[in-house]
Backbone as CSV, one residue per row, in Angstrom:
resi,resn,N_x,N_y,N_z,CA_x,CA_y,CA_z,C_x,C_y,C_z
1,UNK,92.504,112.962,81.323,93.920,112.569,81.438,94.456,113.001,82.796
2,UNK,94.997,111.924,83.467,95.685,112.071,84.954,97.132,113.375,84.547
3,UNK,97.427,113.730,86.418,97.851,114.612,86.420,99.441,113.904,85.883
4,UNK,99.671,112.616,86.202,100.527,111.773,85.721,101.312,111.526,84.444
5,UNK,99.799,111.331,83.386,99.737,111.036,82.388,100.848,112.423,81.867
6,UNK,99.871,113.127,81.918,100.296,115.067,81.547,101.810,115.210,81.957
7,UNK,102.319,114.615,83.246,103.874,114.780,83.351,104.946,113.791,82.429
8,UNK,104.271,112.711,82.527,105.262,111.749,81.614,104.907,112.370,80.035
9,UNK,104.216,113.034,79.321,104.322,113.249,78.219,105.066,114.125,78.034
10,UNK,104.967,115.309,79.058,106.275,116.786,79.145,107.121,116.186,79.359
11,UNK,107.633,115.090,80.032,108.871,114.519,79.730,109.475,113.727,78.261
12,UNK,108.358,113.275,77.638,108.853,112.361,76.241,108.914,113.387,75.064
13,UNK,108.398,114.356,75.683,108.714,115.782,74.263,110.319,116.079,74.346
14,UNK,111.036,115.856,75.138,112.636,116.247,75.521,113.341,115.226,75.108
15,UNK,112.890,113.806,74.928,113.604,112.617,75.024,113.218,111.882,73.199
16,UNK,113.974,112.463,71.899,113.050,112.003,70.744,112.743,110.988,70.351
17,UNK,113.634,110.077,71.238,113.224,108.399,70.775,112.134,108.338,71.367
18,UNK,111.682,108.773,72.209,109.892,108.356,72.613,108.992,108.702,72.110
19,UNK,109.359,109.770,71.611,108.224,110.357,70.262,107.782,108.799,69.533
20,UNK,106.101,109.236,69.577,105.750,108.176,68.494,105.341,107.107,68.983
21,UNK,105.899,106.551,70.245,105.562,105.394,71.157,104.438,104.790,71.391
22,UNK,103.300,105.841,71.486,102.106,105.829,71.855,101.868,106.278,73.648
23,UNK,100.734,106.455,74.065,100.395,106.821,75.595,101.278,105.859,76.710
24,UNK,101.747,106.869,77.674,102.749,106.429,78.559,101.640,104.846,79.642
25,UNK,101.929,104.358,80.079,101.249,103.409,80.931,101.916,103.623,82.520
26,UNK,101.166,103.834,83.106,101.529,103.953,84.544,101.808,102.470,84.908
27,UNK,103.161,102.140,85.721,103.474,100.798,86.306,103.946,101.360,87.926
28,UNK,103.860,102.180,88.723,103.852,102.139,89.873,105.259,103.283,90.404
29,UNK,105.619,102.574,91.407,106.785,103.720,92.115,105.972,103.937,93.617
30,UNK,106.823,104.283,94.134,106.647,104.718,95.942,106.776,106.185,95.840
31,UNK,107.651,106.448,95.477,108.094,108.225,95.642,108.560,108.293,94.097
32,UNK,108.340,107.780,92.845,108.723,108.788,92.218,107.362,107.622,91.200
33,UNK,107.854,108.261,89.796,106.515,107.650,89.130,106.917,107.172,88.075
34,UNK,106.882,105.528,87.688,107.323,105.379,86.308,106.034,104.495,85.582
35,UNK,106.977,105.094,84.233,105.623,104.700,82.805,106.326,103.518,82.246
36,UNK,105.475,102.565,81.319,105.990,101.629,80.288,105.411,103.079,78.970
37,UNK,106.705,103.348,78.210,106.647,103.478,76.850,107.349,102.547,75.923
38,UNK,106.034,101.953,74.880,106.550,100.966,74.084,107.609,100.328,74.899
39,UNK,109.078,100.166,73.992,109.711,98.888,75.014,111.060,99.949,75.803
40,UNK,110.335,100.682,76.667,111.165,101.589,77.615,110.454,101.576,78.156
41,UNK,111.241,101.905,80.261,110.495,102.606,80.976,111.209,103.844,81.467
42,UNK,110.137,104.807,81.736,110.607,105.871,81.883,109.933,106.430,83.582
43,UNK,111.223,107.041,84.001,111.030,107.359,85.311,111.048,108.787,85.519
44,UNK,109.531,109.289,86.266,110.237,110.741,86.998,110.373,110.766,88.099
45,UNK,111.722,111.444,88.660,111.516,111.546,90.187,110.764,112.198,91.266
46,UNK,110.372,111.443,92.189,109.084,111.828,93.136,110.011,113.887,93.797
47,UNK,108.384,114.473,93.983,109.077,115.408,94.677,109.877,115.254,96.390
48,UNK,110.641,116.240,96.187,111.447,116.420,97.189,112.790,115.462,97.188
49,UNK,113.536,114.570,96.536,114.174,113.410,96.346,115.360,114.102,95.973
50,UNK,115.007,115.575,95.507,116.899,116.032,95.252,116.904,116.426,96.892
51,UNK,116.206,116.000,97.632,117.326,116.598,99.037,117.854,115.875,99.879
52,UNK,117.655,114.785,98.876,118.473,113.259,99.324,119.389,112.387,98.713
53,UNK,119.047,112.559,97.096,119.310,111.832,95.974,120.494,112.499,95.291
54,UNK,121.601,111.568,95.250,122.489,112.679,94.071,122.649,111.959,92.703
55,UNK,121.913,112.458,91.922,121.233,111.900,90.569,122.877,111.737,89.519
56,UNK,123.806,112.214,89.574,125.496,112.055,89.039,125.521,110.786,89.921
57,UNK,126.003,110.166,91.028,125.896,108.841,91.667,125.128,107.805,91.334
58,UNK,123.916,107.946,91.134,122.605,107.037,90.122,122.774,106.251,89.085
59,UNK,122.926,107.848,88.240,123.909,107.539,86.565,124.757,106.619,86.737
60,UNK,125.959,106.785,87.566,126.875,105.793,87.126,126.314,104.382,87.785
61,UNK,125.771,104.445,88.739,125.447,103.146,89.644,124.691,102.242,88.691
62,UNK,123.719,102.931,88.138,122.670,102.011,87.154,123.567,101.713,85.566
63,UNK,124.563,102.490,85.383,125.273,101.989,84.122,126.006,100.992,84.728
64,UNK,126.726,100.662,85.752,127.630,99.592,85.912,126.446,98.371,86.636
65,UNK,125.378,99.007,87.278,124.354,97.491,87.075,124.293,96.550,85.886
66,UNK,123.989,97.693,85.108,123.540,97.219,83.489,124.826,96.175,82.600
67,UNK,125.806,97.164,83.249,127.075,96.144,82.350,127.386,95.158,83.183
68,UNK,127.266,94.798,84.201,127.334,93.748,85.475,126.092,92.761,84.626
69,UNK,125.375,93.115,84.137,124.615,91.766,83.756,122.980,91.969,84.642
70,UNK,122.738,92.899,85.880,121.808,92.390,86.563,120.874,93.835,86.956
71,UNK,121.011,94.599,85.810,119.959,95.635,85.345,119.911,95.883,84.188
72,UNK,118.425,96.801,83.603,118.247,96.839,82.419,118.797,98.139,81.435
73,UNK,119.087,97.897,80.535,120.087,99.180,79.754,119.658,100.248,80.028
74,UNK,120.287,101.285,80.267,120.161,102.568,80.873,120.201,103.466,79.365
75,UNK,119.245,103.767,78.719,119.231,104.848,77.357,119.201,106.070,77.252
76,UNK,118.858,106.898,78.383,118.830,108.374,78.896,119.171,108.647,80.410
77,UNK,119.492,109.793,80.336,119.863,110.244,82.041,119.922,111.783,82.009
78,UNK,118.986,112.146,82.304,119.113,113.717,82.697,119.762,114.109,84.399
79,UNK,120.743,114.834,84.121,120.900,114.736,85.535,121.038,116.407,86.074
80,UNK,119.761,116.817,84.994,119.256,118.271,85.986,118.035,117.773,86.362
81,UNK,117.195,117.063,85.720,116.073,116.513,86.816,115.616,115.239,87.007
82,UNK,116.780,114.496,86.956,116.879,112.971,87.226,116.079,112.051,86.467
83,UNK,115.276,112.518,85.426,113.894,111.707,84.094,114.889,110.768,83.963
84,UNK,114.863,109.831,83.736,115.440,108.509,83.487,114.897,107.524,82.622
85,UNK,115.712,106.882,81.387,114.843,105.993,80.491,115.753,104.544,80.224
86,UNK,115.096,103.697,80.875,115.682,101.905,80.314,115.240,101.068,79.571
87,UNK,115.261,100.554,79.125,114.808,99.526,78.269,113.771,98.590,78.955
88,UNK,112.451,98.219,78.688,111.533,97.362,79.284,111.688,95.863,79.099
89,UNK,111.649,95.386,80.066,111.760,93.824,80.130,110.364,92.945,79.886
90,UNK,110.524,92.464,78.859,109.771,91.809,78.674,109.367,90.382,79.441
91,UNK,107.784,90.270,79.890,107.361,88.760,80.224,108.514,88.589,81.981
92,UNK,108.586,89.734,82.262,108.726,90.047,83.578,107.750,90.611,84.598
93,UNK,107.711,90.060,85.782,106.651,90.790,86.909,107.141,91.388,88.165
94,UNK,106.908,92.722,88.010,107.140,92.914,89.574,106.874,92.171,90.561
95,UNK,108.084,92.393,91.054,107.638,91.489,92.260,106.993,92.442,93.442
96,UNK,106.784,91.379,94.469,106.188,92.178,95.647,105.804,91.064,96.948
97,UNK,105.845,91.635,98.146,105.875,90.478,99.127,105.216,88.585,98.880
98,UNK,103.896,89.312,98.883,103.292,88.121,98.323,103.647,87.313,96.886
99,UNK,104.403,87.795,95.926,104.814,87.331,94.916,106.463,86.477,95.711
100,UNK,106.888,86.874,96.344,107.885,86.250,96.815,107.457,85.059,97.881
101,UNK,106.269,84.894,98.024,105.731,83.703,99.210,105.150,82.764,97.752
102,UNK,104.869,83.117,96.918,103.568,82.489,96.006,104.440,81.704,94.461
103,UNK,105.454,82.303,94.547,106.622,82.003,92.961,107.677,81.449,93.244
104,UNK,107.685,79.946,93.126,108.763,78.979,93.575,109.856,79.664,93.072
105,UNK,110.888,79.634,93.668,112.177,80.026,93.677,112.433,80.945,93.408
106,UNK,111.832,82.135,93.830,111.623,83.287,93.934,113.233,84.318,94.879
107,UNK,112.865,83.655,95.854,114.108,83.839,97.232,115.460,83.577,96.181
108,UNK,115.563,82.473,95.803,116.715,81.808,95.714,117.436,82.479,94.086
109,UNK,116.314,82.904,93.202,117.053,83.555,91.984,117.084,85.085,92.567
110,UNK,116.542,85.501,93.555,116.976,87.229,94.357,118.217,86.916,95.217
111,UNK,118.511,86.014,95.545,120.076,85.738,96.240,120.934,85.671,95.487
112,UNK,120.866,85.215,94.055,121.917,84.780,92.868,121.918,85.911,91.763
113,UNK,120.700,86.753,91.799,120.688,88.138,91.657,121.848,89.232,92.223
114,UNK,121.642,88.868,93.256,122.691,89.819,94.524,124.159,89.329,94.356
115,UNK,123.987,87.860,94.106,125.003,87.374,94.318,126.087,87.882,93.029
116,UNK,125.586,88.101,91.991,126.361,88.410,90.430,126.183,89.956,91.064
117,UNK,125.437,90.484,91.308,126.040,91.770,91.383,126.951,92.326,92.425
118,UNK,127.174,91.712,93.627,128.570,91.793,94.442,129.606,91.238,93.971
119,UNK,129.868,90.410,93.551,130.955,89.431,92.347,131.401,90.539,91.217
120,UNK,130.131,91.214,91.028,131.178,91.620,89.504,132.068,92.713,89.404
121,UNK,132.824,93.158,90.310,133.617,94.057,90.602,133.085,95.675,90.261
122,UNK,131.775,95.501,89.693,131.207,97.404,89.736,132.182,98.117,90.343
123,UNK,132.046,99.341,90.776,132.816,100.410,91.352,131.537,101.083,91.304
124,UNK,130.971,101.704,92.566,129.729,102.885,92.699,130.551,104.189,93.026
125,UNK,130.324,105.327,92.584,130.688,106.570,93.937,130.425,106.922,94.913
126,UNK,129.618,106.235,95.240,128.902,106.617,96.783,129.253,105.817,97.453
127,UNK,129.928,106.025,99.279,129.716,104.790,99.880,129.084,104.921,100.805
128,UNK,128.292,103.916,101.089,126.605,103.581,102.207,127.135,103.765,103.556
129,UNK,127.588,104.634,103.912,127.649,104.640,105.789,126.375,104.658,106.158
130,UNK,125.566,103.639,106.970,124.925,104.015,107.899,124.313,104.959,108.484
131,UNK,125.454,104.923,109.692,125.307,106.012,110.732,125.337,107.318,110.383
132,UNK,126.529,107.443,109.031,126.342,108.998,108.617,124.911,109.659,107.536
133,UNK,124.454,107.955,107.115,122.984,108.584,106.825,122.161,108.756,107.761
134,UNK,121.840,108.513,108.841,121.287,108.392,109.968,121.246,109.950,110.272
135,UNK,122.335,110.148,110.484,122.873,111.392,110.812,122.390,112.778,109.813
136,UNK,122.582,112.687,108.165,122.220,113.116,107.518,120.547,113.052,107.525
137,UNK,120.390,112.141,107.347,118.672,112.031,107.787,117.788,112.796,108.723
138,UNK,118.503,112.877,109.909,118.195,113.349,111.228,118.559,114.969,111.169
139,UNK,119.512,115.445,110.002,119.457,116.933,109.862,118.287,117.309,108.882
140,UNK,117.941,116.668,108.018,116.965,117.104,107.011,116.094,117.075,107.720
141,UNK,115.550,116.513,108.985,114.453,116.397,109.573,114.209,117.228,110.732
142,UNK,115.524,117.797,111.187,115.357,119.012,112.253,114.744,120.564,111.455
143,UNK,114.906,120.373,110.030,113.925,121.393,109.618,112.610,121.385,109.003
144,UNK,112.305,120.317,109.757,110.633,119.971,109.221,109.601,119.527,110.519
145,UNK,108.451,119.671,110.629,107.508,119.760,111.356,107.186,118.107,111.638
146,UNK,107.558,117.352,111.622,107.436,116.084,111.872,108.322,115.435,113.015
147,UNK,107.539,114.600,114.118,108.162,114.318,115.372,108.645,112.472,114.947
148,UNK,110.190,112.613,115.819,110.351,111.379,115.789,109.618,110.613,116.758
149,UNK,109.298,109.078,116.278,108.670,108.094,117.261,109.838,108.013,118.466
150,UNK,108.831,108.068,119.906,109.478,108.335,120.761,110.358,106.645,121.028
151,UNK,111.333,107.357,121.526,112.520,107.171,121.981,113.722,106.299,120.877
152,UNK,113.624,107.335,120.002,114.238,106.950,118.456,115.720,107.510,119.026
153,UNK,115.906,107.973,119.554,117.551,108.921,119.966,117.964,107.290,120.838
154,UNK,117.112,106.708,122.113,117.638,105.636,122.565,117.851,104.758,121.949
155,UNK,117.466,104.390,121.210,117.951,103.147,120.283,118.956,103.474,118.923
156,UNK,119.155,104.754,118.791,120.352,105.166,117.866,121.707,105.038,118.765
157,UNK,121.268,105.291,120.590,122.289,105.057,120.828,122.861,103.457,120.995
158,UNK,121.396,102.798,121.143,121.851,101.456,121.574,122.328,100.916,120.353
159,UNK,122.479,101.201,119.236,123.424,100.971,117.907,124.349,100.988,118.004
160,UNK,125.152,102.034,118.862,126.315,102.277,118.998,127.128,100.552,119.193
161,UNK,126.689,99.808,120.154,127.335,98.341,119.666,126.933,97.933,118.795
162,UNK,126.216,97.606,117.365,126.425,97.114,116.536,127.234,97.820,116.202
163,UNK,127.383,99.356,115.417,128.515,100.150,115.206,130.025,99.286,114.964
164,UNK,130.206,99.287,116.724,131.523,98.777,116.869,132.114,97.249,116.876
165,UNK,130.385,96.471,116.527,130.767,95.076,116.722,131.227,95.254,114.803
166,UNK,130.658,95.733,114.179,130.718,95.739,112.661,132.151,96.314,112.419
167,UNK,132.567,96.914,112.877,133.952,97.794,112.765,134.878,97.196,113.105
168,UNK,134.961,96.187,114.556,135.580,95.378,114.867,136.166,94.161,114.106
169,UNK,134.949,93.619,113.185,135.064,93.028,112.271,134.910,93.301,110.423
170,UNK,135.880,93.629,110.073,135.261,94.581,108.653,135.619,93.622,107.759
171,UNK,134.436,93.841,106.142,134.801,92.708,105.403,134.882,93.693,103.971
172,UNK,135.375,93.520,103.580,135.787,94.045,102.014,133.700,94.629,101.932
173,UNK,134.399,96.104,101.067,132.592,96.454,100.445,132.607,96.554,99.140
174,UNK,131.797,96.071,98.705,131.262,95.665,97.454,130.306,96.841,96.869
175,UNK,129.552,96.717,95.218,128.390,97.417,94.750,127.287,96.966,95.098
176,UNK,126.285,97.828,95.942,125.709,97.039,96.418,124.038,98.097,96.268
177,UNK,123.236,97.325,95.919,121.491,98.060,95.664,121.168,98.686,96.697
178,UNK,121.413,98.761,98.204,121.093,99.378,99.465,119.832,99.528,99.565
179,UNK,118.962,99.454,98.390,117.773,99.666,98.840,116.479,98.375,98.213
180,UNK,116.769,97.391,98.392,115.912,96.170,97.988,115.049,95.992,98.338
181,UNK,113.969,97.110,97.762,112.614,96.816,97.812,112.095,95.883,97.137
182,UNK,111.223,94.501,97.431,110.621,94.008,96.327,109.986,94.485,95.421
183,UNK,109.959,95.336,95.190,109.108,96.051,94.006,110.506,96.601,92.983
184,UNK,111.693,96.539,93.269,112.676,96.643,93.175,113.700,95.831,92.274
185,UNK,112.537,94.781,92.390,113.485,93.501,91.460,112.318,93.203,90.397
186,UNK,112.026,92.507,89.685,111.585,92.112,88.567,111.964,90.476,87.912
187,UNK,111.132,89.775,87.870,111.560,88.354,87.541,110.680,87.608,86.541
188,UNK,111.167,86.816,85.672,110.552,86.082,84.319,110.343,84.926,85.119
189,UNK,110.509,84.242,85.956,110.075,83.002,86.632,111.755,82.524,86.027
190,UNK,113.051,83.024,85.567,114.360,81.957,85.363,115.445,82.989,86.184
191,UNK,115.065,84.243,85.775,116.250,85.185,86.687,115.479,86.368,86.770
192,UNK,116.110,87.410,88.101,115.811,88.340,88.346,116.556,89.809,88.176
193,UNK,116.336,90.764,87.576,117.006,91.881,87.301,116.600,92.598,88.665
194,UNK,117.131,94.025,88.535,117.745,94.444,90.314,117.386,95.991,89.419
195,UNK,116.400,96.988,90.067,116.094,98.352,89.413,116.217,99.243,90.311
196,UNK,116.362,100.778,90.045,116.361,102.206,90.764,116.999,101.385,91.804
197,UNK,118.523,102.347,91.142,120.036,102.479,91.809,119.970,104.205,92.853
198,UNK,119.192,104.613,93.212,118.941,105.552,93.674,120.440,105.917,94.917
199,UNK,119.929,104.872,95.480,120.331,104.300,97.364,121.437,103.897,96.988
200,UNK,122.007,103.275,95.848,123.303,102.638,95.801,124.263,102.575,95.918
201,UNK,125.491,102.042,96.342,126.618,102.462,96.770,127.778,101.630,97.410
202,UNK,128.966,101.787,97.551,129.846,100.895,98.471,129.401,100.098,99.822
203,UNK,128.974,99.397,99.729,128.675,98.769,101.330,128.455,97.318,101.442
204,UNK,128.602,96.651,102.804,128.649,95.420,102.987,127.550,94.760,102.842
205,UNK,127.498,93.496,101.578,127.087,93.329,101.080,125.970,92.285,101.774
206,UNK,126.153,92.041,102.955,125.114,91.618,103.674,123.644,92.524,103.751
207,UNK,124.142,93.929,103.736,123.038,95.064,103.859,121.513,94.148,103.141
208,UNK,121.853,94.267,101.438,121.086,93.638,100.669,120.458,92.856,101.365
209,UNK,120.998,91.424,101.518,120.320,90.231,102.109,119.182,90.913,102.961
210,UNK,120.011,91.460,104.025,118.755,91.693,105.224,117.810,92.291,105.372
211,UNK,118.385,93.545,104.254,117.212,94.369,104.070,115.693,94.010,103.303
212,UNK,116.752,92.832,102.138,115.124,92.205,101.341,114.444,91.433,102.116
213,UNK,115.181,90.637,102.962,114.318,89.410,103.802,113.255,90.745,104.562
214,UNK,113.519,91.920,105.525,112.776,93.022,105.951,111.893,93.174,104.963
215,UNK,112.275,93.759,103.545,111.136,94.210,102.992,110.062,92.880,102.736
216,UNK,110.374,92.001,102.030,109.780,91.055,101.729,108.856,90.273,103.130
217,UNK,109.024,90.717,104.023,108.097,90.068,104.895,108.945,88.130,105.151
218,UNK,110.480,87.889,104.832,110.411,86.504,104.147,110.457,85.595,105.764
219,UNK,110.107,84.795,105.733,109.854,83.349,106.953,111.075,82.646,106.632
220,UNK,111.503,82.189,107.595,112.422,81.551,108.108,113.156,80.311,106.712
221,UNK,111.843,79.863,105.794,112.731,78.869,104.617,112.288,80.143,103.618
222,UNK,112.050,81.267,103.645,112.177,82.146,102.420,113.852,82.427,102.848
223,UNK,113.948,83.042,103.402,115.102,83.763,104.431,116.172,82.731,104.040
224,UNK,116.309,81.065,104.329,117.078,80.291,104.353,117.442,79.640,102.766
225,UNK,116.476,80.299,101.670,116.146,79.574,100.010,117.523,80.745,99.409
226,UNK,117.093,82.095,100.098,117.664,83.211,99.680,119.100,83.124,99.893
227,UNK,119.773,82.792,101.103,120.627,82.566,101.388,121.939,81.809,101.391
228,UNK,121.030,80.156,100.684,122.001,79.322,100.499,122.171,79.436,98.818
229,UNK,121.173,79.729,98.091,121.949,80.350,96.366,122.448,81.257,96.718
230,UNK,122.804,82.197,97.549,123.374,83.542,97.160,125.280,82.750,97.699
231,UNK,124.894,81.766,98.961,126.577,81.270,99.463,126.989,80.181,98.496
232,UNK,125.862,79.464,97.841,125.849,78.225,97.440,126.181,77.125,98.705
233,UNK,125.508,77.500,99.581,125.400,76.333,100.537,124.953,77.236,102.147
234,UNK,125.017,76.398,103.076,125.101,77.503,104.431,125.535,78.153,104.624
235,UNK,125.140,79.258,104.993,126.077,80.558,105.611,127.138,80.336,106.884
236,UNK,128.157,81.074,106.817,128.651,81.318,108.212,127.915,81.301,109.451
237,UNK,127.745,81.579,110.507,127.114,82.502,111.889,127.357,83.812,111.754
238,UNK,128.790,84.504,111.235,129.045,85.622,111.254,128.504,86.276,110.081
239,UNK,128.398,85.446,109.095,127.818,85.776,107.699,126.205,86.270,107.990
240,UNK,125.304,85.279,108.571,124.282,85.103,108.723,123.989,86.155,109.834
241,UNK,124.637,86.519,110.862,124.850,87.078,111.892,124.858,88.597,111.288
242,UNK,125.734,89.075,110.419,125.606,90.360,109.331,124.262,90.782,109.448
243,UNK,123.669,89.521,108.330,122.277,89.772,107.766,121.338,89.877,108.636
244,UNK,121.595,89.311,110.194,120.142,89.717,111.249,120.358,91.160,111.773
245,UNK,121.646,91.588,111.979,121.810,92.599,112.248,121.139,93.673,111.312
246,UNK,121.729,93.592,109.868,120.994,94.364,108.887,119.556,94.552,109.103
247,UNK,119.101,93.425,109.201,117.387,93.320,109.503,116.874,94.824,110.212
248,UNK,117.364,94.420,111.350,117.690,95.699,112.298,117.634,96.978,112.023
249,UNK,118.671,97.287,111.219,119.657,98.396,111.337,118.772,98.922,109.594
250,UNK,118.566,98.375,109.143,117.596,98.699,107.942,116.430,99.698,108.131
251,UNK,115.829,98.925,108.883,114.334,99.592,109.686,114.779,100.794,110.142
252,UNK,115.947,100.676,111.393,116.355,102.337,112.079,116.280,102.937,111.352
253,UNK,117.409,103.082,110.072,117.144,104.060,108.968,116.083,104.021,107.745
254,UNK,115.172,103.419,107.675,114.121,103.513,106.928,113.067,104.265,107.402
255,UNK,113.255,104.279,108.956,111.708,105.011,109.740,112.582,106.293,109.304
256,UNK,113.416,107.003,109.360,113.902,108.258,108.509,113.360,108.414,107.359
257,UNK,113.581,108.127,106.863,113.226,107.973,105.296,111.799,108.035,105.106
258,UNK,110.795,107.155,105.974,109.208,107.347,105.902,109.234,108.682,106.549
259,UNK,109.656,109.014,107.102,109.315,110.752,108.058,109.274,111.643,106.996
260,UNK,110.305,111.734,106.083,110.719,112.944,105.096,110.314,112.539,103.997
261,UNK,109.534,111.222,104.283,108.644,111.250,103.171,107.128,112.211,103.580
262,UNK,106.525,111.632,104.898,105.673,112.264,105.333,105.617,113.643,105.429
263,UNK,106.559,114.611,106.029,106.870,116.021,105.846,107.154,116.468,104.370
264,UNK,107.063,115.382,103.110,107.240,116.069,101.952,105.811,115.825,101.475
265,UNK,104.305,115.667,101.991,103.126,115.225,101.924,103.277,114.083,100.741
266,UNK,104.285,113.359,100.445,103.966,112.463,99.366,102.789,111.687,99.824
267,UNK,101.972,111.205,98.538,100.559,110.616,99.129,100.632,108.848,98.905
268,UNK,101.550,108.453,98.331,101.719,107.115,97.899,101.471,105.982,99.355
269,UNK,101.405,106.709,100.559,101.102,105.771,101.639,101.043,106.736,102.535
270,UNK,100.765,106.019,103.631,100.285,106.395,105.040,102.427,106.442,105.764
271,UNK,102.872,107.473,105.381,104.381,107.247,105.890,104.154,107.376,107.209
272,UNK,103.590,108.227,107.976,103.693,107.994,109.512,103.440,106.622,110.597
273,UNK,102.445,105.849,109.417,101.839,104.229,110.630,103.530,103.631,109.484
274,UNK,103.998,104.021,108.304,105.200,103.309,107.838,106.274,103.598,109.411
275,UNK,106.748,104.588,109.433,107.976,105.324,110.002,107.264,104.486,111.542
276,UNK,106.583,104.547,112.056,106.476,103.702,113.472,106.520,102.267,113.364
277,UNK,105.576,101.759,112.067,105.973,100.432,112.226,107.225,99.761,111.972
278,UNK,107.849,100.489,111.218,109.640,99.911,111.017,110.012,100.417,112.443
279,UNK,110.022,101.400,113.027,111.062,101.667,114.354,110.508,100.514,115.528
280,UNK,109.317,100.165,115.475,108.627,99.176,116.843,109.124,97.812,116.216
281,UNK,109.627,97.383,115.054,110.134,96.188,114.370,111.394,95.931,114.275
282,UNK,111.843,97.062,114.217,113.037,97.312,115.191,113.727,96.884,116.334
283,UNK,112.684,97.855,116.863,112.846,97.987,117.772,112.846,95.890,118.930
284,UNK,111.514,95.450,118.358,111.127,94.044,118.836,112.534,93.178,118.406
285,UNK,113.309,93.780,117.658,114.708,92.603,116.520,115.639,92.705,117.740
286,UNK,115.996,93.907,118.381,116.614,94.303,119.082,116.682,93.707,120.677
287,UNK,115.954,93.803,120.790,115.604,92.994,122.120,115.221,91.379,122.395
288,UNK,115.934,91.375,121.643,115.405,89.546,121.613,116.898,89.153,121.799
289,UNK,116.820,87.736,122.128,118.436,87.182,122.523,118.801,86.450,121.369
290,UNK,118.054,86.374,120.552,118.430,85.893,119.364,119.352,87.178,118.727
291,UNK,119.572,88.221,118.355,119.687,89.523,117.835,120.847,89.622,118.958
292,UNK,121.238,89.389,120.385,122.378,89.325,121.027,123.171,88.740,120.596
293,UNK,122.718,86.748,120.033,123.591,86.125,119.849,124.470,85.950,118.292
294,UNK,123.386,86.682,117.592,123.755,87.338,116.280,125.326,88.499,116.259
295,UNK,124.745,88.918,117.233,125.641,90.293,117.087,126.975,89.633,118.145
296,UNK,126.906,88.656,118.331,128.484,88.090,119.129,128.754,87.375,118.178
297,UNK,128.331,86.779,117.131,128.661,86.174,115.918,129.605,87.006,115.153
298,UNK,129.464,87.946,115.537,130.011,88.787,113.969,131.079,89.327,114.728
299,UNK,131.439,88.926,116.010,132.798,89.635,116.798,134.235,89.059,116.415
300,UNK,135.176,89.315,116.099,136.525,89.192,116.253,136.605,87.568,116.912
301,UNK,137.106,86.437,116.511,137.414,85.490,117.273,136.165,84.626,117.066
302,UNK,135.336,84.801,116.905,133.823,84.194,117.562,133.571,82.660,116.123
């Protein structure tokens, strides 16, 4: 029996509806680890994640998913060590990059996904600044033995205009997943549910868009399938203009996030070739004149 196995059962001795279930089933996770029991899944959180995670913010984020329509019922919540238990969806598949290139209309029910959950007036407690995670990020990491990819300070500063092109123009913030990993969503081939509210919080709701088209690897008619169910038709420039920026600005703060994963030895990947390849992808979004003419899109007047 895995060292796995042995933790999800010390967790179902605390929780009595799982009693009885039968053996936990490992279904995956990046940093933390969740099981299918019978028709629940149950989550533990990866180490090191309380020095990021505020598990009271979670709770409520994933209960107002759930009553929003576009997550699965939330049945437990410990929030001295974040164990977490939902209800399992049946004749659903994780998704994952290649499942989003390979499953017709894949893009377009993850836009209408997003789209019901910015619509439904949620309320999160947390709200997603950026820069002040950036910032927060960048202190958890001055006490750990791990070097940033060089010249990560220059391009935090060259943010500083998106910063102010985004500020310049502000749009109402919404409840929003902040962290749309494809592995993140889950789909029956008719609709897609939206999981681990971790990251979640007040913010512009473009974040989403850009960040999944990033994770998902999506091409130009994935990118464009996603986009027009989520507007029900074409986007703005400034709309669309949001979401390239996000692209961007996703990666900056994600190569954080792979670092303190790496300085917490989690073994689930190689976080250091992660944390460089988001900052050089980045970094390439950034310098292109496409990514200029994006970011004059989203200006005052334009």
């Amino acid at each position: 029996m895995t060292d796995d196995i042995l933790l999800a059962k010390d967790a179902m001795r605390s929780i009595p509806f799982l009693n009885g279930l039968g053996e936990p089933e490992r279904l995956g996770g990046l940093t933390n680890l969740v099981f299918r029991v019978g028709d629940y899944c149950l989550r533990i959180p990866g180490k090191g994640t309380e020095e990021y995670i505020n598990r009271a913010n979670e709770e409520v984020a994933a209960r107002e998913a759930a009553k929003a329509g576009v997550s699965p019922a939330l049945e437990y919540f410990d929030l001295s060590t974040g164990v977490m238990v939902t209800r399992f969806i049946h004749g659903a598949a994780t998704m994952t990059a290649d499942r989003f290139k390979t499953v017709e209309g894949a893009p377009a029910r993850a836009g209408r996904a997003f789209r019901k959950l910015h619509k439904s007036g949620a309320k999160f407690p947390f709200r997603f600044e950026l820069f002040a995670m950036i910032d927060d990020y960048l202190r958890i990491l001055s006490t750990k033995d791990v070097a940033l990819p060089n010249g990560y300070h220059d391009v935090v500063r060259e943010a500083e205009r998106v910063r102010t092109a985004l500020s310049a123009n502000t749009i109402d913030i919404v409840a929003c997943h902040c962290d749309p990993l494809c592995e993140n969503l889950i789909d029956n081939g008719e609709r897609m549910w939206i999981v681990d509210w971790e990251y979640s919080g007040m913010n512009d709701p473009m974040w989403d868009l850009g960040d999944l088209s990033v994770e998902g690897s999506f091409d130009q008619r994935q990118e464009d399938e996603m986009l027009t169910a989520y507007f029900g038709g074409e986007p703005r420039p400034q709309e669309r203009g949001r979401v390239i920026i996000y692209k961007a600005m996703c990666d900056l703060l994600w190569t954080l996030w792979g670092l303190i994963q790496l300085a917490n030895n989690n073994p689930a990947d190689d976080f250091r070739a992660y944390a460089d390849g988001r900052f050089a992808r980045c970094k390439a979004l950034m310098e292109t004149p496409e990514f200029n003419r994006h970011l004059n899109a989203v200006q005052p007047g334009a």
